[in-house]
BALOBA-1460 file (C-alpha; in Angstrom, 3 decimals):
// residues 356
<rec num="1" residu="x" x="76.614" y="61.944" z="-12.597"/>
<rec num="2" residu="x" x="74.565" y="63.567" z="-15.416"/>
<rec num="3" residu="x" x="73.248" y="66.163" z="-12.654"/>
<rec num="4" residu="x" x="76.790" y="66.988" z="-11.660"/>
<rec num="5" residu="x" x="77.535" y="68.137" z="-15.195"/>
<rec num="6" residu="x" x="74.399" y="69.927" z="-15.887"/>
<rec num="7" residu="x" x="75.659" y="72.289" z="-13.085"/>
<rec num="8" residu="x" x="79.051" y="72.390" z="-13.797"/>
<rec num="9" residu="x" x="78.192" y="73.675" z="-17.666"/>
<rec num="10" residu="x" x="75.943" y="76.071" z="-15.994"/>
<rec num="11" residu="x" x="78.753" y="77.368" z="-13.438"/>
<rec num="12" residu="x" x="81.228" y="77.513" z="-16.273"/>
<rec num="13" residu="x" x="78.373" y="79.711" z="-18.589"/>
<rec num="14" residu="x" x="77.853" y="82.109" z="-15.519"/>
<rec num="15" residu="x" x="81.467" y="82.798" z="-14.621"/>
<rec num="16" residu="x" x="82.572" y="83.037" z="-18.556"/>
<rec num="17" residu="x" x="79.912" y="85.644" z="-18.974"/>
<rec num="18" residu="x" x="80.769" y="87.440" z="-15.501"/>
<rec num="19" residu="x" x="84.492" y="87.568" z="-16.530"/>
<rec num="20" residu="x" x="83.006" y="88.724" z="-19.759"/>
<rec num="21" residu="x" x="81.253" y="91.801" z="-18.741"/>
<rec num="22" residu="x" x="83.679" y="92.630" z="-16.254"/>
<rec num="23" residu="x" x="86.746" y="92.819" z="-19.272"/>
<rec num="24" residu="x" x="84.335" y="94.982" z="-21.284"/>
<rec num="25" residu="x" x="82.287" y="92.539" z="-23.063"/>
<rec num="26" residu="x" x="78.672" y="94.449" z="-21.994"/>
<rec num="27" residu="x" x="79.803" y="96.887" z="-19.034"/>
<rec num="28" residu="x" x="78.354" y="100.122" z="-18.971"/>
<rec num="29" residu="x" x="81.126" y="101.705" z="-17.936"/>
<rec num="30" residu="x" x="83.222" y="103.904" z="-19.670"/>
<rec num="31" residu="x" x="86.182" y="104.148" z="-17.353"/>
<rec num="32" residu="x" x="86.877" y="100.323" z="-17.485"/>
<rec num="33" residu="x" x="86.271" y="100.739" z="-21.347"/>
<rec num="34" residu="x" x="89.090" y="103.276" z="-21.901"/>
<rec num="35" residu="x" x="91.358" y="101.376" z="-19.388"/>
<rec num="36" residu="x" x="91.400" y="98.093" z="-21.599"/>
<rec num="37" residu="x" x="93.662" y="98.232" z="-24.616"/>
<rec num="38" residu="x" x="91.626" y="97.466" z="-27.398"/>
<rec num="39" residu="x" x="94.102" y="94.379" z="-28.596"/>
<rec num="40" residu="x" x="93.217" y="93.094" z="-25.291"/>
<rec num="41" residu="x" x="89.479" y="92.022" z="-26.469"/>
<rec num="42" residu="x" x="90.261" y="89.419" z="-29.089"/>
<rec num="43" residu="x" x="91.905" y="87.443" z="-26.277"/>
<rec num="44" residu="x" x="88.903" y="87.990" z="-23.786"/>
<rec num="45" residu="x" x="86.082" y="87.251" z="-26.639"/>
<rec num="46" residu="x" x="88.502" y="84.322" z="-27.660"/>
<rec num="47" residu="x" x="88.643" y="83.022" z="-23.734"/>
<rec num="48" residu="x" x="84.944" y="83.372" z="-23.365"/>
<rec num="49" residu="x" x="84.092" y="81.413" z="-26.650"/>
<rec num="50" residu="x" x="86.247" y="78.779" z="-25.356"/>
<rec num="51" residu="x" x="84.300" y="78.942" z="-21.899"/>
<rec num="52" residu="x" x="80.848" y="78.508" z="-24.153"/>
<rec num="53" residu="x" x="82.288" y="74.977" z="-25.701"/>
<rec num="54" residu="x" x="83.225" y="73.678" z="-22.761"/>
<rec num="55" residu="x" x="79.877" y="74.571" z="-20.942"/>
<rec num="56" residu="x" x="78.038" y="72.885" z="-24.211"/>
<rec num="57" residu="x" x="80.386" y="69.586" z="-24.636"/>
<rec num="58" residu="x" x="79.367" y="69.441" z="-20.696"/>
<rec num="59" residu="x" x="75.573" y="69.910" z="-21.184"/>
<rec num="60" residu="x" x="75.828" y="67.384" z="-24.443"/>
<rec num="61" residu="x" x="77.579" y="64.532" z="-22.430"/>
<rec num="62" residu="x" x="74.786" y="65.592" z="-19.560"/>
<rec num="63" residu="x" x="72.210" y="65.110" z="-21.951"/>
<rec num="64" residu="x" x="73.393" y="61.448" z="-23.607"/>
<rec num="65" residu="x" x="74.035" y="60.628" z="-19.419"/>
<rec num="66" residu="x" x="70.602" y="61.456" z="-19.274"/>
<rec num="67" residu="x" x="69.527" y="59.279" z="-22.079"/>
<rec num="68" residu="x" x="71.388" y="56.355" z="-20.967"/>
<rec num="69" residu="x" x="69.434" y="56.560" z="-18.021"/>
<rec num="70" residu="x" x="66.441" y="56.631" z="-19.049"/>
<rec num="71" residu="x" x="66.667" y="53.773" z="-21.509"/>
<rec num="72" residu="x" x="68.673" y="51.753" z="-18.317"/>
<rec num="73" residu="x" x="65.289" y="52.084" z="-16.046"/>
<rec num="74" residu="x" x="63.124" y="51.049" z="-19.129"/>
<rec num="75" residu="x" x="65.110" y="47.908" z="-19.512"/>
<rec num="76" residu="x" x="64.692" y="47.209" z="-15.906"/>
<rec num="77" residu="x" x="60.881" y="47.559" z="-16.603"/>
<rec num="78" residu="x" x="61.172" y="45.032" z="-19.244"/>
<rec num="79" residu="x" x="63.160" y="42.833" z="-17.294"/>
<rec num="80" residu="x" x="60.769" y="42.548" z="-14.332"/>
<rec num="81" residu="x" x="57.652" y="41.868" z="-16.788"/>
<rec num="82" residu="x" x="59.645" y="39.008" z="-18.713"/>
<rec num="83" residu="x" x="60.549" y="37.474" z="-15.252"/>
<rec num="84" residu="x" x="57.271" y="37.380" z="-14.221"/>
<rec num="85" residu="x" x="56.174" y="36.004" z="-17.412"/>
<rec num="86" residu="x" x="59.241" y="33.563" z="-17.877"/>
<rec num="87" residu="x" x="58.923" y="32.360" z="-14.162"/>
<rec num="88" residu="x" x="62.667" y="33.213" z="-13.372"/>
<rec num="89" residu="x" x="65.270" y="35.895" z="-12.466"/>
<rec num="90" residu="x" x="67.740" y="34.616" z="-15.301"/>
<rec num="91" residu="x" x="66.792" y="37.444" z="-17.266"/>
<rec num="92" residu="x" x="69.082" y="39.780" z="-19.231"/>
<rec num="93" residu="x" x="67.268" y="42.439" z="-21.427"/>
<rec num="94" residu="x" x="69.479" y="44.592" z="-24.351"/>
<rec num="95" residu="x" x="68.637" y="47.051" z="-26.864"/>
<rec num="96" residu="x" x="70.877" y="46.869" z="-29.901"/>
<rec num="97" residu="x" x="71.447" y="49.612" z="-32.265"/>
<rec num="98" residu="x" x="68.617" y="51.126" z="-30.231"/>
<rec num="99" residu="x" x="66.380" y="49.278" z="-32.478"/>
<rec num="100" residu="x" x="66.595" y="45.332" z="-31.353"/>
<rec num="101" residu="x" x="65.500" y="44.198" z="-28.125"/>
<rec num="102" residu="x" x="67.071" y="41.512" z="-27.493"/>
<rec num="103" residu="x" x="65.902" y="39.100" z="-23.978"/>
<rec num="104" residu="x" x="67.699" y="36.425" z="-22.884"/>
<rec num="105" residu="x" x="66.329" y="33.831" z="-20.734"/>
<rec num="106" residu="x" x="68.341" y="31.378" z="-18.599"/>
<rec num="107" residu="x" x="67.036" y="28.615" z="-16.519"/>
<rec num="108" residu="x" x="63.768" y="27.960" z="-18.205"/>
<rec num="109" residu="x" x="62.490" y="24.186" z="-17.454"/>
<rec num="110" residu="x" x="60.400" y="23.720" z="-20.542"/>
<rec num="111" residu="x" x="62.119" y="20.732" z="-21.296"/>
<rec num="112" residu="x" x="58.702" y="18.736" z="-21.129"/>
<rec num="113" residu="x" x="57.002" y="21.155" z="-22.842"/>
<rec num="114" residu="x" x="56.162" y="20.337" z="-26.628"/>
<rec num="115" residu="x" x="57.296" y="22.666" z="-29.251"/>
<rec num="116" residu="x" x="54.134" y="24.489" z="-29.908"/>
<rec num="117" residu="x" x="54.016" y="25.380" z="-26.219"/>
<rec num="118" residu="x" x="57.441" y="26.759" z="-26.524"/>
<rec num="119" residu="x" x="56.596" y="28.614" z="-29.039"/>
<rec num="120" residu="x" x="53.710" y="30.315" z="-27.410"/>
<rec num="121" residu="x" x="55.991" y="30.783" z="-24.350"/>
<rec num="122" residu="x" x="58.656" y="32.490" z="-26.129"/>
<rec num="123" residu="x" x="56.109" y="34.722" z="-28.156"/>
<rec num="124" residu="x" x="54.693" y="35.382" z="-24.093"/>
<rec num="125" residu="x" x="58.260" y="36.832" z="-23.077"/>
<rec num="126" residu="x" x="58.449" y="38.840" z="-26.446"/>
<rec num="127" residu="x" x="55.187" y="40.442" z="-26.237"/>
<rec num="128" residu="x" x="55.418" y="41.375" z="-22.384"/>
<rec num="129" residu="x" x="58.664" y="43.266" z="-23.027"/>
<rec num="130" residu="x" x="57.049" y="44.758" z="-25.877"/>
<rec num="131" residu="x" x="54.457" y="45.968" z="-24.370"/>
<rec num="132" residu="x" x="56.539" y="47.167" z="-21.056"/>
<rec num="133" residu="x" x="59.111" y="48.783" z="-23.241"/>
<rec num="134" residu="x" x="58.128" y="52.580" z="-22.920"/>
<rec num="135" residu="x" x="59.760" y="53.523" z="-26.235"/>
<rec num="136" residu="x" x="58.550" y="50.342" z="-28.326"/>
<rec num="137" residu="x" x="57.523" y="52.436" z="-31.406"/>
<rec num="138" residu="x" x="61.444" y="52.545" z="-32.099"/>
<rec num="139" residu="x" x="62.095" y="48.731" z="-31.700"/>
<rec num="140" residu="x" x="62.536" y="47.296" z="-35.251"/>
<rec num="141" residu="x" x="62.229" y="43.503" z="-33.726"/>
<rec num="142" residu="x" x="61.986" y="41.611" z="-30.607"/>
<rec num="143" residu="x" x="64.491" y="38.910" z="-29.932"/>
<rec num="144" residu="x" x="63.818" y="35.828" z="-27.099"/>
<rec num="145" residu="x" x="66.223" y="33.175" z="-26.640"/>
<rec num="146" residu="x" x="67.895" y="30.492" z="-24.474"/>
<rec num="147" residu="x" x="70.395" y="28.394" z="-24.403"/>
<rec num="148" residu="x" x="68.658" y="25.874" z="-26.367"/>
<rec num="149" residu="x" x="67.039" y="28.154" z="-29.408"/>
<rec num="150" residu="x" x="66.156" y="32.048" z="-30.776"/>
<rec num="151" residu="x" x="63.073" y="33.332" z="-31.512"/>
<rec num="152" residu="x" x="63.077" y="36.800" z="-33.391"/>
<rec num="153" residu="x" x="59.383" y="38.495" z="-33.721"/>
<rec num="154" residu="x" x="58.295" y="41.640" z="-35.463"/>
<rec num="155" residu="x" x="56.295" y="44.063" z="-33.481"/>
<rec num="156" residu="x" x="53.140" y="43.358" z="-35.551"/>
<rec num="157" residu="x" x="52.937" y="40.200" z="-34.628"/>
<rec num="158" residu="x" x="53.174" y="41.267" z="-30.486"/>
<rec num="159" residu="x" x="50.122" y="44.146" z="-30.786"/>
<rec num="160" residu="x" x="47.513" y="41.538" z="-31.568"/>
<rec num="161" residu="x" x="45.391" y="41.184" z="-28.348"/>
<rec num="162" residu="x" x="46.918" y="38.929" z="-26.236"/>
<rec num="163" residu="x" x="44.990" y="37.593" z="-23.130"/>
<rec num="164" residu="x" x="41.995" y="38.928" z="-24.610"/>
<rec num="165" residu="x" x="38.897" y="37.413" z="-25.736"/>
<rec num="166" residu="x" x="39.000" y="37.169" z="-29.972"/>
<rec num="167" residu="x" x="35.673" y="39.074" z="-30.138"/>
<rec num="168" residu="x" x="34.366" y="42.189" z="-30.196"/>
<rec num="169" residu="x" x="31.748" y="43.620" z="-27.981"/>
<rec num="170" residu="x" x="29.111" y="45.335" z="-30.649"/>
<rec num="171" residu="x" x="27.100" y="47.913" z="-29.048"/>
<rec num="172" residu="x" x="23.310" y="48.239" z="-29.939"/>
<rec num="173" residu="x" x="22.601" y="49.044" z="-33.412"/>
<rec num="174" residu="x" x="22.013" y="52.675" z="-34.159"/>
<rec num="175" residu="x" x="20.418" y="54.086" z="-36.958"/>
<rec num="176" residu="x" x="23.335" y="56.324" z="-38.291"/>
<rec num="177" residu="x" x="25.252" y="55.734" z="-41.802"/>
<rec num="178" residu="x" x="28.520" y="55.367" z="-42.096"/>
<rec num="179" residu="x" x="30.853" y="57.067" z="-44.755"/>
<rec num="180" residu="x" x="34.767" y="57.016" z="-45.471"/>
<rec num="181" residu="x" x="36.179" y="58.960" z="-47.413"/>
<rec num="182" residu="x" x="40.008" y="59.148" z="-48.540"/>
<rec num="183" residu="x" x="41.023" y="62.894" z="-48.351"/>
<rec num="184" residu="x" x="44.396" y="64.444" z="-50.187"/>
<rec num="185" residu="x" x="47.274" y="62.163" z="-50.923"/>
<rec num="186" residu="x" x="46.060" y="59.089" z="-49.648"/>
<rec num="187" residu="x" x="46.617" y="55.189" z="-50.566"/>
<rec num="188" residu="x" x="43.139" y="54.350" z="-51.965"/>
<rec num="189" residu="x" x="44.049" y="50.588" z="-51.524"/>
<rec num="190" residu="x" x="44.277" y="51.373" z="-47.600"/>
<rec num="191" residu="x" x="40.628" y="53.068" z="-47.296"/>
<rec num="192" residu="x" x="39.066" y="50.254" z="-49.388"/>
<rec num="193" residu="x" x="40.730" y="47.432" z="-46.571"/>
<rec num="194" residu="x" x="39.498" y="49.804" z="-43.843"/>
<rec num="195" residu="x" x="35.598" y="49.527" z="-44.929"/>
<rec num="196" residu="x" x="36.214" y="46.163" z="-45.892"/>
<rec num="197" residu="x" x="37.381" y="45.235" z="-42.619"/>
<rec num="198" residu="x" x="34.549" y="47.197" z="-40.301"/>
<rec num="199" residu="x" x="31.921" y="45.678" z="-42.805"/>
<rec num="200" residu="x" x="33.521" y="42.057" z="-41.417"/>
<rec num="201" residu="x" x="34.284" y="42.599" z="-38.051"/>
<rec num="202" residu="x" x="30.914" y="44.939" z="-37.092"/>
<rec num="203" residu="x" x="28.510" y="44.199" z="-39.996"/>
<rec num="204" residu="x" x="28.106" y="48.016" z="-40.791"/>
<rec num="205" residu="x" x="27.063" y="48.719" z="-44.212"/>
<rec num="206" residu="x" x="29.968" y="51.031" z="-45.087"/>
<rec num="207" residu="x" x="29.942" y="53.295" z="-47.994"/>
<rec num="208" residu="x" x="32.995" y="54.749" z="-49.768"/>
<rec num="209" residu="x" x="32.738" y="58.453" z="-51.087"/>
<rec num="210" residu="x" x="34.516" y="59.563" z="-54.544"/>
<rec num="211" residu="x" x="37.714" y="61.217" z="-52.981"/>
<rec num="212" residu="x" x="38.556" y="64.684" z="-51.576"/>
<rec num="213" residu="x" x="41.559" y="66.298" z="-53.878"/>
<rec num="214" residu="x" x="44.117" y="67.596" z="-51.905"/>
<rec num="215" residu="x" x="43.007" y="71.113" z="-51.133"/>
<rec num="216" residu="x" x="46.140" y="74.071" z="-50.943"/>
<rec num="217" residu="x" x="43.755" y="75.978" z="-48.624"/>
<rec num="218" residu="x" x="44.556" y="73.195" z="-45.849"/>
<rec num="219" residu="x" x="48.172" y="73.571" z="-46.386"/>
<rec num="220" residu="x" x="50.421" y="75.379" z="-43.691"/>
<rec num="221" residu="x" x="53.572" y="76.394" z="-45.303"/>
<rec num="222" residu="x" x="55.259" y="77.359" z="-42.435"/>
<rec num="223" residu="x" x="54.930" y="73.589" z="-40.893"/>
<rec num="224" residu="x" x="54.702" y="71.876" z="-44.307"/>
<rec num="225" residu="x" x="51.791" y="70.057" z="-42.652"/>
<rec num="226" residu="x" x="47.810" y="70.087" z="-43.506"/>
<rec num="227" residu="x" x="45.256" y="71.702" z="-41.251"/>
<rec num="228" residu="x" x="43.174" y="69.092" z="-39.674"/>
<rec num="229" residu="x" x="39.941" y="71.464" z="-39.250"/>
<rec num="230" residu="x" x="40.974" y="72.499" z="-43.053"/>
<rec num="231" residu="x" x="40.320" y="68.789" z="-43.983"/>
<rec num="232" residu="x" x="37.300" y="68.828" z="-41.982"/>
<rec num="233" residu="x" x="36.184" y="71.568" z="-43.923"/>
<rec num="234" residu="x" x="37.154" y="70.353" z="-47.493"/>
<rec num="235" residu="x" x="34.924" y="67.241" z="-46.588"/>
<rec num="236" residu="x" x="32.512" y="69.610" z="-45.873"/>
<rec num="237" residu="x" x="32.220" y="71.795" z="-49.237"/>
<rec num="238" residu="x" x="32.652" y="68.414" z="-50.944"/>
<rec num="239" residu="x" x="29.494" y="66.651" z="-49.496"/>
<rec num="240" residu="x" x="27.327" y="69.455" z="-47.810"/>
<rec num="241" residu="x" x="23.971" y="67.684" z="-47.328"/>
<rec num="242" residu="x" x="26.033" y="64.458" z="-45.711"/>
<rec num="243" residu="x" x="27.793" y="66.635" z="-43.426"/>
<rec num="244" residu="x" x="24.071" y="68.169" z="-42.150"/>
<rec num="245" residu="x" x="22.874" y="64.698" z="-42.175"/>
<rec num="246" residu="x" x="21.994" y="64.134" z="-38.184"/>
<rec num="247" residu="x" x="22.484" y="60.046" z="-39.013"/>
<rec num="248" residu="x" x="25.383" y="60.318" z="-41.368"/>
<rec num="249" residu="x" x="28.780" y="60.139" z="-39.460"/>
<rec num="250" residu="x" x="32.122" y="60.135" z="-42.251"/>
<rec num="251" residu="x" x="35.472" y="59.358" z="-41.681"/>
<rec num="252" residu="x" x="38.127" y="60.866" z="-43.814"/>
<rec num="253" residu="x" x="41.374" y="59.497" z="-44.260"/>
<rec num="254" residu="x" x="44.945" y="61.061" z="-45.707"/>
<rec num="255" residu="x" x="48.152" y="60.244" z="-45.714"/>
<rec num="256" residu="x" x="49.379" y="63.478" z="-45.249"/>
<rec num="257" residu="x" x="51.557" y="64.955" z="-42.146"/>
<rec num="258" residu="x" x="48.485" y="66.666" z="-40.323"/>
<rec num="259" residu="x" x="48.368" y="68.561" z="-37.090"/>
<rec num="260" residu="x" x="45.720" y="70.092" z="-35.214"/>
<rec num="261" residu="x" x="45.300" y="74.155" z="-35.235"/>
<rec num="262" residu="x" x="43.113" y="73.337" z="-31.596"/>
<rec num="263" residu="x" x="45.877" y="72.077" z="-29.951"/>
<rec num="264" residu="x" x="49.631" y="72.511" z="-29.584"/>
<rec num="265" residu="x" x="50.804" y="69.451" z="-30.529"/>
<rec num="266" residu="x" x="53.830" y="68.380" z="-33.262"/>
<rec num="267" residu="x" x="51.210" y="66.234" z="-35.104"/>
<rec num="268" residu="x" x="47.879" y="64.875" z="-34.829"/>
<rec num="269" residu="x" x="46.239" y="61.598" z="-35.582"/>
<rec num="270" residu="x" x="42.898" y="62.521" z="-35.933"/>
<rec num="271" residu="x" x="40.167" y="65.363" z="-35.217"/>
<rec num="272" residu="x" x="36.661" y="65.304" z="-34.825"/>
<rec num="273" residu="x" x="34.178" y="67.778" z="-35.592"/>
<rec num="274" residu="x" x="32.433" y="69.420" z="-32.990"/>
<rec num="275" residu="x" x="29.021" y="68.477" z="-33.708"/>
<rec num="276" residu="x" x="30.877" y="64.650" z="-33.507"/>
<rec num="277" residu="x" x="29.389" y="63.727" z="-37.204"/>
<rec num="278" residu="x" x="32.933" y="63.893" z="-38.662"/>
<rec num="279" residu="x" x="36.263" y="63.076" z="-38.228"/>
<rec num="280" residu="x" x="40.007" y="62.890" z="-40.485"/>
<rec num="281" residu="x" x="42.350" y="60.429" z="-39.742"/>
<rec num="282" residu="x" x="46.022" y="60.725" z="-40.220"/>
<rec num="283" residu="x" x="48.705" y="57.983" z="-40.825"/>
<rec num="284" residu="x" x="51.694" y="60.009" z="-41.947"/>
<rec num="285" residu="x" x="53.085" y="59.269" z="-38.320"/>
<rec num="286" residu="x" x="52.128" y="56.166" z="-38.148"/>
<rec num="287" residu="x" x="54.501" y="54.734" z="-40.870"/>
<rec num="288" residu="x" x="56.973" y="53.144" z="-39.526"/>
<rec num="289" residu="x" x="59.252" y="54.105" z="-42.038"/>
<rec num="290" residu="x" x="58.454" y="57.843" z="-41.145"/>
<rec num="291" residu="x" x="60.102" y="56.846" z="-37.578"/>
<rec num="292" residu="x" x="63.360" y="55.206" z="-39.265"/>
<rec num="293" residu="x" x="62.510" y="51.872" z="-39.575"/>
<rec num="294" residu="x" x="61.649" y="49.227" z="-41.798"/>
<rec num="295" residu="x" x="58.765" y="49.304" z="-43.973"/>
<rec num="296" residu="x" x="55.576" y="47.304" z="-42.480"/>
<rec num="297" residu="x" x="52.615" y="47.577" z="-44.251"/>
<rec num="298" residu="x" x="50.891" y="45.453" z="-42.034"/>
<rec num="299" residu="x" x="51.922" y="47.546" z="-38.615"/>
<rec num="300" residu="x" x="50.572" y="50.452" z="-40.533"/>
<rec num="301" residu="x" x="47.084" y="49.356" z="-41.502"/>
<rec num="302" residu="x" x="47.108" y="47.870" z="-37.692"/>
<rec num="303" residu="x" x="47.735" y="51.493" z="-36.592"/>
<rec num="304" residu="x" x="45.511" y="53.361" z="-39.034"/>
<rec num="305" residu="x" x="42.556" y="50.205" z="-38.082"/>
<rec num="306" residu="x" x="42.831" y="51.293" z="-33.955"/>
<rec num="307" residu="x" x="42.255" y="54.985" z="-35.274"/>
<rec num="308" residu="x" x="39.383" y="54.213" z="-37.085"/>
<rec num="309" residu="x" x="38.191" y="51.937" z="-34.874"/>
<rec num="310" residu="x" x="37.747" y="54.966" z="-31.947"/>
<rec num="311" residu="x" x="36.242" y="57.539" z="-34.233"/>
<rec num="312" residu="x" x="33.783" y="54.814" z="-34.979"/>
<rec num="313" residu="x" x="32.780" y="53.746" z="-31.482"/>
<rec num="314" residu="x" x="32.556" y="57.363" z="-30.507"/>
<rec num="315" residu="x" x="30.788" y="58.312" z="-33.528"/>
<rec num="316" residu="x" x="28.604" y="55.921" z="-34.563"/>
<rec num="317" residu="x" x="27.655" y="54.201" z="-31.403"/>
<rec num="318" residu="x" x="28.219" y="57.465" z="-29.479"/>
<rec num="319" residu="x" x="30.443" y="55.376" z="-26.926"/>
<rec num="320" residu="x" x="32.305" y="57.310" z="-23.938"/>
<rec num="321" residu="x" x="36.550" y="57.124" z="-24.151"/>
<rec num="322" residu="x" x="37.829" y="54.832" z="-21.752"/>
<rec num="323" residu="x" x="40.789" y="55.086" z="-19.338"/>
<rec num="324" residu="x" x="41.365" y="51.459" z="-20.365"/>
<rec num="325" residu="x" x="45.267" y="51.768" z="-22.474"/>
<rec num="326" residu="x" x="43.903" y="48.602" z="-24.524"/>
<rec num="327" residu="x" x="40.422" y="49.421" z="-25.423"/>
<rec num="328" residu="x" x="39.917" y="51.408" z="-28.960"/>
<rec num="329" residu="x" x="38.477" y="54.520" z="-26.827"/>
<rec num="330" residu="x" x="40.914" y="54.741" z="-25.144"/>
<rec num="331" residu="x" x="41.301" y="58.533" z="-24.207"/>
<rec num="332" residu="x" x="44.933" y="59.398" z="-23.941"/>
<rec num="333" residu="x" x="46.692" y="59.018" z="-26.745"/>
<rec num="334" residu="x" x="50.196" y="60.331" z="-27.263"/>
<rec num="335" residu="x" x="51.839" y="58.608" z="-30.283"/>
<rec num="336" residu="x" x="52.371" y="55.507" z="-31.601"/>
<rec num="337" residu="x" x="53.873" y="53.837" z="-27.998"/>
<rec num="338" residu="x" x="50.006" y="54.121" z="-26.721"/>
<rec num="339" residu="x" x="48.705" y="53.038" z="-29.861"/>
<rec num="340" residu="x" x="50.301" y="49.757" z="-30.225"/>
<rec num="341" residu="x" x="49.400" y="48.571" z="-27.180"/>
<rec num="342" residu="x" x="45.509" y="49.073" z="-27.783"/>
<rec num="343" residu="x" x="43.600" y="46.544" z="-29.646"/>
<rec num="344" residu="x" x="40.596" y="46.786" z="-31.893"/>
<rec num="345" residu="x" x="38.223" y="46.168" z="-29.196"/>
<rec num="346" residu="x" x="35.753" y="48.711" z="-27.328"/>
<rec num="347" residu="x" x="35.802" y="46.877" z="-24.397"/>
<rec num="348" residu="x" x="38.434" y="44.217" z="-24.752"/>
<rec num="349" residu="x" x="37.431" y="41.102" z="-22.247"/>
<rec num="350" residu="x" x="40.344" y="38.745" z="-20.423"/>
<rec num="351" residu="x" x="40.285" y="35.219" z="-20.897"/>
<rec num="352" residu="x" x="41.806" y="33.347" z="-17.653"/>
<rec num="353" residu="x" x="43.773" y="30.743" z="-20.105"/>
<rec num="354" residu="x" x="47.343" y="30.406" z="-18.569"/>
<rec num="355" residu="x" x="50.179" y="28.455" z="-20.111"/>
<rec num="356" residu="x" x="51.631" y="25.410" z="-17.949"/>
């Protein structure tokens, strides 16, 4: 349908401007000019203006047709995942307020199953069709349920690796240091839970740098968005001999809206220097409240963790990215959808553990 009015907008456009031009709208030529009575153009201007809304209330109920599509073939993704998952066809899959995805599951024997198990079932269902959901970085919660009982899960709680071993696969130690470093306007709270963490989960000996002040020389106006190389080079000016350092590697992190003057993207997440001995991290767009939904702390510093976690195993450990979507190097990343579904791991390992 949607393609249908797509061309009819266009055909309406087209003839509008034809009939346009041809009642002296843009015609070159005087004769036609001094033929048309000049109370004669209010009607034709009047006609074609009417023409133009027609052709864009066509092209706007094109574009919501399109929409509708789309997000129809994504639930079918989601469907076929949770059937697999689920063991049934019963499946209906909705997305309410485009913000609550909402699975239903019929004809579920679990009857025999104790309530722990169902519980780790129903979380299975939930984080499959969070995970197949192409847009899941707008889904606000997931919701599972039967006939028997609901289950409503927030999307933190379905990024944590799941059929992955609980470890993580440390590369050999390296002799470089590692430095973070909060940069601009930044929660300081955030950067201290970052080094905290890494000095946990890898056993590097993390130190934190005084702060970078925010720096108006790494502020485009234009885009109300900081510079990413401009942060680099604040970091820079701030600790010279660390930055020439061959074994010091720093990671700066700020919270505000960056993007990268490199590339022509919207935004940016992070940048690394070219000599690969520094890199900025961004979480502005990682907020979820800077998408429209409710405030999670916890998704955030998930989100922000991942980040870190890749400049890390690439600078550090000097690690290749990896074509894998759920290792931390992974190599393609194009917003938050991607970076919810990888984990913390550099090479994340499958356990064979199945639920009966």
């Amino acid at each position: 349908m949607f393609p249908i009015l797509s061309i009819l907008a266009l055909l309406t456009v087209f003839a509008a401007r034809a009939g346009f031009r041809r009642f002296g709208g843009h015609c070159s030529c005087g004769r036609i000019r001094r033929i048309i009575a000049p109370r004669k153009r209010p009607i034709v201007h009047t006609r074609y203006a009417l023409a133009v809304t027609v052709a864009a209330t066509l092209l706007f109920a094109s574009c919501r047709n399109v929409a509708q599509f789309l997000t129809l073939s994504e639930l079918r993704v989601v469907r076929q995942q949770v059937s697999a998952v689920a063991g049934t066809a019963d499946v209906s899959v909705n997305l309410g307020n485009g913000r609550i995805l909402t699975i239903t599951v019929g004809n579920v024997d679990v009857r025999a199953n104790s309530g722990a198990q169902r519980q780790e079932l129903f979380l299975r269902i939930a984080t499959a069709a969070y995970l197949a959901f192409p847009s899941r970085s707008q889904v606000d919660a997931v919701i599972v349920k039967d006939v028997a009982e609901t289950h409503q899960f927030r999307p933190i709680q379905l990024i944590e690796p799941s059929g992955l071993a609980d470890r993580w696969v440390k590369p050999d130690h390296t002799s470089n240091q590692m430095y973070f470093v909060a940069v601009g306007n930044v929660r300081l709270d955030l950067v201290k839970q970052l080094a905290a963490h890494f000095r946990q989960t890898l056993g590097l000996a993390i130190e934190e740098l005084p702060a970078v002040p925010f720096d108006q020389a790494a502020l485009d106006n234009t885009r109300s968005q900081v510079v990413a190389e401009e942060l680099l080079a604040a970091i820079e000016r701030r600790y010279p001999e660390l930055a020439h350092d061959v074994h010091a590697r720093i990671i700066g992190v700020t919270g505000d809206d960056m993007y990268l003057r490199s590339a022509a993207w919207t935004f940016g997440f992070s940048l690394r220097s070219d000599d690969g001995h520094m890199a900025v991290v961004s979480y502005a767009r990682m907020d979820p409240v800077a998408l429209g939904l409710s405030s999670d702390p916890d998704m955030l510093r998930n989100r922000v963790t991942k980040m870190v976690a890749k400049n890390i195993g690439v600078m550090y450990y000097g690690l290749p990215l990896s074509n894998n979507p759920r290792s931390a190097l992974y190599g393609n990343i194009g917003g938050t959808d991607e970076l919810d579904v990888m984990t913390e791991y550099f090479e994340p390992q499958p356990t064979t553990k199945a639920l009966h």
